[in-house]
N, C-alpha and C positions, 0 to 999 in steps of 0.2 A: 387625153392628157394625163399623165401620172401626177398625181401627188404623194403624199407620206404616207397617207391612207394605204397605198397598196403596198406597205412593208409592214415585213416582223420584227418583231424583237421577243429579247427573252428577259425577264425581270433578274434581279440582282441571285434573287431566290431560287431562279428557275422555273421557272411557271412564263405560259405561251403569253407574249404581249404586242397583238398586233397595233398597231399605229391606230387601225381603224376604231379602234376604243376612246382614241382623244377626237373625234369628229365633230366639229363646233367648238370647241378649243385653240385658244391661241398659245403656241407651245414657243417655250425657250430649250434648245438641244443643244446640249454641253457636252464637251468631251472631259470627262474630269483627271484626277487623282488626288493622289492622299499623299503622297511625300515632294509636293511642288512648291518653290516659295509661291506661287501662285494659289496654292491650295484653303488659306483662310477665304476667298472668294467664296466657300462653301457658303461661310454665316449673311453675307451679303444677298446669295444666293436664297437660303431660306428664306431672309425678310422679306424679300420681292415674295416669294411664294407667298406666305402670311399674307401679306398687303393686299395681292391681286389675287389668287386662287378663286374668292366668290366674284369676282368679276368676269373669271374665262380665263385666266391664266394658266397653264401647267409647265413644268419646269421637270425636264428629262436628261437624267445624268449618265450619261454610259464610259465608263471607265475606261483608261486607256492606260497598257506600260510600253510602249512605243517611244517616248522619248526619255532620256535616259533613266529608264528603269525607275521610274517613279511614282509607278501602282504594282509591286512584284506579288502583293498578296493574293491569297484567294477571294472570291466576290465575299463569304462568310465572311473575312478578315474586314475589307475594304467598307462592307455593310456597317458592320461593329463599329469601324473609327468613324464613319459618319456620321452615324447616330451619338456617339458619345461623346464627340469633341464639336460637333457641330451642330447635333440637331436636327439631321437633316430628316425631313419627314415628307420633302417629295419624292415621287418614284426616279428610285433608280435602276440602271440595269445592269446585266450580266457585261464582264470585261472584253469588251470586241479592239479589234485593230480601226485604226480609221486613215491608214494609208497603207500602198503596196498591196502584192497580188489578194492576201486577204482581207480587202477592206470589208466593212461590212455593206451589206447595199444600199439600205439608210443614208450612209455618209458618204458612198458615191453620188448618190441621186442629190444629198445637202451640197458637197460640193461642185456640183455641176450647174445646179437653177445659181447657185452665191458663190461665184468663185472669188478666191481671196485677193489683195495686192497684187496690181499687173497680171492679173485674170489667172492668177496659179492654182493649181485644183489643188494641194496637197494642204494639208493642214499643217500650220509650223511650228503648236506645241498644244499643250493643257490648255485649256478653260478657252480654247476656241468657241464661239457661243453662235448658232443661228435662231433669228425669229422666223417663224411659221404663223400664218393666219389664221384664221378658223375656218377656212375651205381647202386647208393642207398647201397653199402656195408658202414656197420657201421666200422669204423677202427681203432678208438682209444678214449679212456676216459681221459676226464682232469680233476685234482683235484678243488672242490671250489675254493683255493688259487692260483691255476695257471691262472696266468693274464693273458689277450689277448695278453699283448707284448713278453711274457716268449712263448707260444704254435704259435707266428708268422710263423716261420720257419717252422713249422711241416704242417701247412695248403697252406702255400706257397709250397712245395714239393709235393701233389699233385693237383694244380691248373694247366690248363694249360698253355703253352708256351705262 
């Protein structure tokens, strides 16, 4: 059976980031950007990190300019506004596509085990959010609109004790 576990990624920096790094980990995978009105979710985003982090939590941001054009910088750039307007100090990664022929395979395999509204595979903007368990099953999809503090409780129920 596949899980997350048997994909790559590449960190915001550049440097190799297999999935198999977070193993035992309950991972939140976000598709972000930086010029979204959906984008203050970043801060939302951190304080969950904060909160849950020494509980199992990880929170994985991979950047996306796929809808309209509202990540066009470079990762260096997108890195920068994160950290300076946000905060953000969990891993993020290098800017992949997450629909059409270059999806990343990541977000093929997320939306295939969690397909979205009326079983759609495509993802339909920013701040798409899937939970993952700590045995790499994909478990559930969140709406763009679903804020970090609205889906708390749902990631809190499988962290552990």
């Amino acid at each position: 059976m596949t899980t997350i576990y048997d994909f790559d990624a590449e960190t915001i920096g550049g440097q190799p980031a297999p999935m198999e790094n977070y193993q035992g980990k309950v991972l939140l995978i976000v598709n972000t950007a930086s010029k979204c009105g959906l984008t203050p979710q970043f801060k939302g985003l951190e304080k969950l990190y904060e909160d849950l982090k020494d509980r199992g939590l990880e929170i994985l941001g991979f950047p996306c300019n796929q809808f309209a054009n509202q990540d066009p910088g470079s990762n260096e750039k997108i890195e920068e506004f994160c950290q300076m307007n946000y905060g953000v100090s969990f891993p993020m990664h290098a800017k992949i596509d997450v629909n059409g022929a270059k999806t990343h395979p990541l977000f093929k395999h997320l939306k295939e085990k969690a397909p979205g509204f009326m079983g759609t595979r495509q993802i339909k903007w920013n701040f798409t959010k899937f939970l993952v368990n700590d045995e790499g099953e994909v478990l559930k999809r969140f709406a763009p609109t679903d804020t970090p503090e609205q889906i708390r409780s749902a990631i809190e129920q499988v962290l552990p004790e």
